[in-house]
C-alpha positions as a LaTeX table, in Angstrom:
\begin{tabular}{lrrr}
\hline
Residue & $x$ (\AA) & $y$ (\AA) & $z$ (\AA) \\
\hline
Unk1 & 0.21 & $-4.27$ & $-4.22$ \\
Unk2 & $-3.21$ & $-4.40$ & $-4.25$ \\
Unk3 & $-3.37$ & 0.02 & $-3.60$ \\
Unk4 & $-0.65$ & 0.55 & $-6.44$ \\
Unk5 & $-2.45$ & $-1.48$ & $-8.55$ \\
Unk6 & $-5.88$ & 0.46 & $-7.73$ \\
Unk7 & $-4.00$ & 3.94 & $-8.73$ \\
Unk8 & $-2.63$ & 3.31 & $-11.74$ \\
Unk9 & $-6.19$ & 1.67 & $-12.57$ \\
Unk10 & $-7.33$ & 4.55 & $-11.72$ \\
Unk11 & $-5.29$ & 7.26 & $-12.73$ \\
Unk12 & $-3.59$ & 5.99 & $-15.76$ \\
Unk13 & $-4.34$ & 4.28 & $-19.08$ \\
Unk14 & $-2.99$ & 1.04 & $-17.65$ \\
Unk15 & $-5.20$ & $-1.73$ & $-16.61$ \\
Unk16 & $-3.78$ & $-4.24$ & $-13.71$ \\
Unk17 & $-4.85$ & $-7.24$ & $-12.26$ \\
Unk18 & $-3.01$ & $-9.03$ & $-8.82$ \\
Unk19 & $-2.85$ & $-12.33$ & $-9.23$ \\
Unk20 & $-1.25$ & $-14.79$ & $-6.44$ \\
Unk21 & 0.88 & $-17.54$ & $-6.21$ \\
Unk22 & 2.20 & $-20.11$ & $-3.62$ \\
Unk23 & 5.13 & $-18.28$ & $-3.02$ \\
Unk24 & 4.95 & $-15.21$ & $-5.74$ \\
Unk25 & 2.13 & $-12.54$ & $-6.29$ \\
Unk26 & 1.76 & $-11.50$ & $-9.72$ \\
Unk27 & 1.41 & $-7.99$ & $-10.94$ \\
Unk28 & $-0.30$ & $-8.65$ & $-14.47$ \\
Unk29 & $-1.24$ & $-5.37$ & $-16.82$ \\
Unk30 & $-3.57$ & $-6.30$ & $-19.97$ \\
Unk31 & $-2.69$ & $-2.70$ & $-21.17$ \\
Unk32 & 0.74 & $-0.71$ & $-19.92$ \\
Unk33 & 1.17 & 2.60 & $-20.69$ \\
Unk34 & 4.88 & 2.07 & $-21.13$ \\
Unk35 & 4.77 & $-0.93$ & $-23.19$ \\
Unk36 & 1.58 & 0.12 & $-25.55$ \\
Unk37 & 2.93 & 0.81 & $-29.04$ \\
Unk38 & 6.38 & 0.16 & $-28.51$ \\
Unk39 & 8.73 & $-2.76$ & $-29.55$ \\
Unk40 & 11.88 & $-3.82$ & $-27.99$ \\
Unk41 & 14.22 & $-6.65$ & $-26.89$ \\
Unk42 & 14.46 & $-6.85$ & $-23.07$ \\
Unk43 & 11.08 & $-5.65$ & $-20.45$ \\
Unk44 & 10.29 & $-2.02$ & $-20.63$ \\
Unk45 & 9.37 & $-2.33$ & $-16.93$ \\
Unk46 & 12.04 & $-0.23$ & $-15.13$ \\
Unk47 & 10.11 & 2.59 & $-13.66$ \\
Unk48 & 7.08 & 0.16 & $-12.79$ \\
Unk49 & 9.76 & $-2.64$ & $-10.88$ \\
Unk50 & 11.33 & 0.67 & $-8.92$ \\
Unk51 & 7.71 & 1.89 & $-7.94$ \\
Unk52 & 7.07 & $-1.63$ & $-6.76$ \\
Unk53 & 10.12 & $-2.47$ & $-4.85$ \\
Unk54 & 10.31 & 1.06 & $-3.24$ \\
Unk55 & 6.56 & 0.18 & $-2.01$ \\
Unk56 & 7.39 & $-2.46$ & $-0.65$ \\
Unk57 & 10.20 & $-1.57$ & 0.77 \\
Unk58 & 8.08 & 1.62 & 2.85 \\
Unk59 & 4.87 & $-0.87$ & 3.66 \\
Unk60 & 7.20 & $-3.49$ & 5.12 \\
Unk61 & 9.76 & $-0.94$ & 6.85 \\
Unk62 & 12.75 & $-1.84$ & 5.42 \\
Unk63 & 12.36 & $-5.08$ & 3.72 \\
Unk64 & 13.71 & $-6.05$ & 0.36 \\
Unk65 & 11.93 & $-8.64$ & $-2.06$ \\
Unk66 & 12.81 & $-10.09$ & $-5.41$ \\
Unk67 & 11.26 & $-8.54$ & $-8.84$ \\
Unk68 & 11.36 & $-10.06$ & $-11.64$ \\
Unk69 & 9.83 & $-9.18$ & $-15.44$ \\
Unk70 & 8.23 & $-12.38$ & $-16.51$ \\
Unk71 & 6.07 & $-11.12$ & $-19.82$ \\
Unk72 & 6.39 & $-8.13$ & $-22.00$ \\
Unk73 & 3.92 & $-6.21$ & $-24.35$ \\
Unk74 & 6.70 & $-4.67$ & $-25.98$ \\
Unk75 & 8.55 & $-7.53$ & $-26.07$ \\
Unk76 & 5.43 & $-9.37$ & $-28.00$ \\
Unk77 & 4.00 & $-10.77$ & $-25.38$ \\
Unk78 & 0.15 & $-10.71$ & $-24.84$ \\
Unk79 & 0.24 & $-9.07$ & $-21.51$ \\
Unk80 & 3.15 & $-7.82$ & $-19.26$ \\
Unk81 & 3.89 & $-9.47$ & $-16.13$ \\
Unk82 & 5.79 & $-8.64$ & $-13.09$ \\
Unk83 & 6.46 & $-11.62$ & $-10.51$ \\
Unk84 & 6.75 & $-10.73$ & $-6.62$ \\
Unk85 & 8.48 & $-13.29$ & $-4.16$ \\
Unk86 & 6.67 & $-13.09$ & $-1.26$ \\
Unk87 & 9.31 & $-13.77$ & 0.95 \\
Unk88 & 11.80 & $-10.93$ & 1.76 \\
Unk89 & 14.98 & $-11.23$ & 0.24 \\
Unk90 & 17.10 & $-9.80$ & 3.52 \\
\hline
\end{tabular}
């Protein structure tokens, strides 16, 4: 998490922070390039959640984990937030 995190810092206008739970890590952007400007109704966070999951999926050989959108810029949140069970869902 903490690599992806690192290149889209780096390489794009978005701006993440890993945060860390007991049993979730938190993927926490400030400023998303997919969110910034836009307004909807449900998490504009499908192409981030795939890169994320797919990650995982190649850094753990296999394993699957649970995703889910907690916060939304677009959806008028103050930041966007993506929650990451740390244990493997299979």
């Amino acid at each position: 998490l903490e690599v992806l995190a690192e290149i889209f810092n780096r390489y794009t206008d978005h701006h993440i922070v890993i945060g860390e739970g007991d049993d979730s890590f938190f993927f926490v952007m400030d400023r998303c390039g997919f969110c910034w400007g836009r307004q909807t109704e449900t998490p504009a966070r499908s192409l981030i959640e795939g890169l994320l999951q797919e990650s995982l999926y190649w850094v753990t050989r296999g394993k699957r984990f649970f995703i889910e959108s907690v916060s939304c810029i677009a959806c008028g949140d103050p930041v966007g937030t993506l929650r990451v069970e740390k244990t493997p869902i299979n």
